[in-house]
N, C-alpha and C positions, 0 to 999 in steps of 0.2 A: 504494500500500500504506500503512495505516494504520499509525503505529508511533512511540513518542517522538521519533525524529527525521526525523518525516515532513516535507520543504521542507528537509531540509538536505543537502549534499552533503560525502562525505568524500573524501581522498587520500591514498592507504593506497601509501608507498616497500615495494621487497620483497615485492610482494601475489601473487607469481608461487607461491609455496610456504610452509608452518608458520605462524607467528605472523601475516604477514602476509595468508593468504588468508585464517586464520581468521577473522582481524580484518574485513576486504573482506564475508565471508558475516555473520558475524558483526551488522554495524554497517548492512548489508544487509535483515538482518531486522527492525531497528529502523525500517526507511523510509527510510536516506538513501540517498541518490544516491550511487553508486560511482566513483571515479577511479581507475584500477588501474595500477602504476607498477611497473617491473621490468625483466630485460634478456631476458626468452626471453615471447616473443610466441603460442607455442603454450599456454604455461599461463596466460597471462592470457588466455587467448581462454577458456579452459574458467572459471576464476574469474566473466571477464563473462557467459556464458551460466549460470553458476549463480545468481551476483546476479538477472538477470533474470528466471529462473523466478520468484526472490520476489516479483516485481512492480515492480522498481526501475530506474529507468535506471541502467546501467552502461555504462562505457566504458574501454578500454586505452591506454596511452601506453606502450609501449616506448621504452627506452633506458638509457643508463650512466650513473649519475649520479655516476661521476669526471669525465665530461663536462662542462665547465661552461658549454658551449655549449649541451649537452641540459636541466642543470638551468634556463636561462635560457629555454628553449622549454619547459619544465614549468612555471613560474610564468607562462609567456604564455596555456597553455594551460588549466589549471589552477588559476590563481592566486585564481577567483570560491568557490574550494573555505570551507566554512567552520570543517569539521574536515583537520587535519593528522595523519596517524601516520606520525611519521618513524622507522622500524621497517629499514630495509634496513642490514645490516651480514654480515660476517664473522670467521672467525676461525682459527687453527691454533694445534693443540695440540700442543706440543710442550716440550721443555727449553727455559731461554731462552737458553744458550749454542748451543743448536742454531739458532736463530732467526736469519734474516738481514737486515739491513739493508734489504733490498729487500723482505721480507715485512711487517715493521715496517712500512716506509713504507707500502706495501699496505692494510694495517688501518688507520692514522689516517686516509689519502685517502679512505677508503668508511666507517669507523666515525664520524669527525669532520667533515673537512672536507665530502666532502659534504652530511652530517646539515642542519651548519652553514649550508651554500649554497643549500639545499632553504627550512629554515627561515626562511631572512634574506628569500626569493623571496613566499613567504606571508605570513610576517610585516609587509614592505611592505604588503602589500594588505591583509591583515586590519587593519592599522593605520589604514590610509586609511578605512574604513569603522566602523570600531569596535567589530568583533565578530568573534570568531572562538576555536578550542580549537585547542592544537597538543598532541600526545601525543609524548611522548619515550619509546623503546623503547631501558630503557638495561640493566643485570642489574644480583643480587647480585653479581658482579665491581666493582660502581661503587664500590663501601664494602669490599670485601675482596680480598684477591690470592691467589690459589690456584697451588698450584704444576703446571707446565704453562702456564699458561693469563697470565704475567706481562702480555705485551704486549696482548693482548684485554683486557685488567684494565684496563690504564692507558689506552683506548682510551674504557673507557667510565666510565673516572672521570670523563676531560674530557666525554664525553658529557652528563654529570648535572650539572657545573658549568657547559655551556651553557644546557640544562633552566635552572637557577637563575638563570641570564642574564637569558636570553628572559621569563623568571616576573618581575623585577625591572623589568624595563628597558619591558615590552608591558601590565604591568599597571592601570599610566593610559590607555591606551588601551582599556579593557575588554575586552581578550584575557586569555584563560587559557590557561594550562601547568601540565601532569601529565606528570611522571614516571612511569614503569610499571616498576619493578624486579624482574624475573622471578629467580626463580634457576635452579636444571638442567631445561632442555625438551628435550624429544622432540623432535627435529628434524631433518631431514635437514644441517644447519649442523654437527654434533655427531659424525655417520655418517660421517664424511668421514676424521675421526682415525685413525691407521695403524697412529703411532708405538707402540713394546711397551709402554714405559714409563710411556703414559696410557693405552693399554687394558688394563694391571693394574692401574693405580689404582680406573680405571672399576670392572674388577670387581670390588673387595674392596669398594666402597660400600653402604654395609645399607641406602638407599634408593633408588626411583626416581623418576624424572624426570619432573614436569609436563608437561600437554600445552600443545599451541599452542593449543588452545582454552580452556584455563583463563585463556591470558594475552589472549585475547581478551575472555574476560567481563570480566575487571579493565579493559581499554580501554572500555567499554560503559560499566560500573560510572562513570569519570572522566567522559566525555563526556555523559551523560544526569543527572550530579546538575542541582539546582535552578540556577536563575540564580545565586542569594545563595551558591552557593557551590561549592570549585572544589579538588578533591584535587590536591594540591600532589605528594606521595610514596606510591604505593603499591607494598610489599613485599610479593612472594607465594614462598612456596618448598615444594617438595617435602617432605612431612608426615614429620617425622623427622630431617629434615637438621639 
């Protein structure tokens, strides 16, 4: 399939559902090669037969990448990738005195340190060769703290300070990093909320929420500009908010 990035292959964390598969179909249509990474193996099966119809090689890796045994057989596997969207995270909405120590930890192992372990895996490699894009799938939470939402806040502040790491530290190497700062999406990550006191928040909001496909063009948008040049931050939010 013809497409600006026809001969490149990407590796899209989280591609199982939202932001992720859109990104997968998405970055698909453009021509690259799909790598699809996740922990339920029925929806990247459907993801990779959708890639396909476009005409693209696609392929699935399942697994858990609080795993660092799996993140380390995803850079084995993987690692020839030359776009990265490190996109797989979670979150719970709740008070943050309701919030547990153990969910806390929960969120930084999957919003950071894996991000982190993922990126360090490619970034090796991309290093070694001297080219490659890595996308950070960080939000407007990275710049602001909303109430509910403290610990996913501060999840993905460190998010965006590694973004700036990685941007710093890989840019001699003629690697790029984009940041992708979405603000409220439609997503099944969001659907999951129970608590009364964020779904009356939720509904006295006078807008609504981006889709995963909008935060997929902005992925597009980063990865297909010119060589000479290389979106560093891009903020998109719900028209209104």
């Amino acid at each position: 399939m013809a497409g600006r990035l026809s001969g490149r292959m990407a590796l899209i964390t989280g591609a199982s559902a939202g932001i992720g598969r859109a990104t997968a179909l998405s970055l698909a249509r453009e021509g690259a090669a799909i790598i699809a990474t996740g922990r339920r193996q029925s929806e990247l099966a459907s993801v990779v037969a959708e890639c396909r119809k476009l005409g693209v090689e696609a392929q699935s890796i399942a697994g858990d990448l609080d795993d660092p045994n799996f993140v380390a057989t995803l850079g084995d596997k993987a690692g020839h990738a030359d776009i990265l969207v490190n996109n797989a995270g979670w979150l719970i909405y709740a008070p943050v005195l309701e919030i547990t120590p153990e969910q806390c930890a929960g969120m930084f192992t999957t919003n950071v340190v894996a991000a982190f372990a993922v990126a360090r895996e490619l970034g090796k490699r991309m290093a070694e060769r001297k080219r490659g894009h890595m996308v950070f799938i960080t939000s407007g939470a990275a710049r602001n703290v909303g109430q509910f939402a403290v610990v996913y806040a501060a999840t993905k502040h460190a998010l965006s300070a590694l973004a700036k790491g990685f941007r710093l530290e890989l840019k001699g190497a003629g690697i790029k990093v984009s940041e992708i700062a979405p603000g409220m999406v439609d997503t099944d990550i969001r659907k999951a909320s129970t608590h009364p006191a964020v779904l009356a928040s939720i509904a006295v909001r006078k807008f609504g929420p981006i889709t995963a496909q909008d935060v997929a063009d902005a992925v597009v948008y980063a990865v297909t500009a010119s060589e000479g040049c290389c979106p560093d931050l891009v903020e998109i939010r719900p028209k209104g908010a």
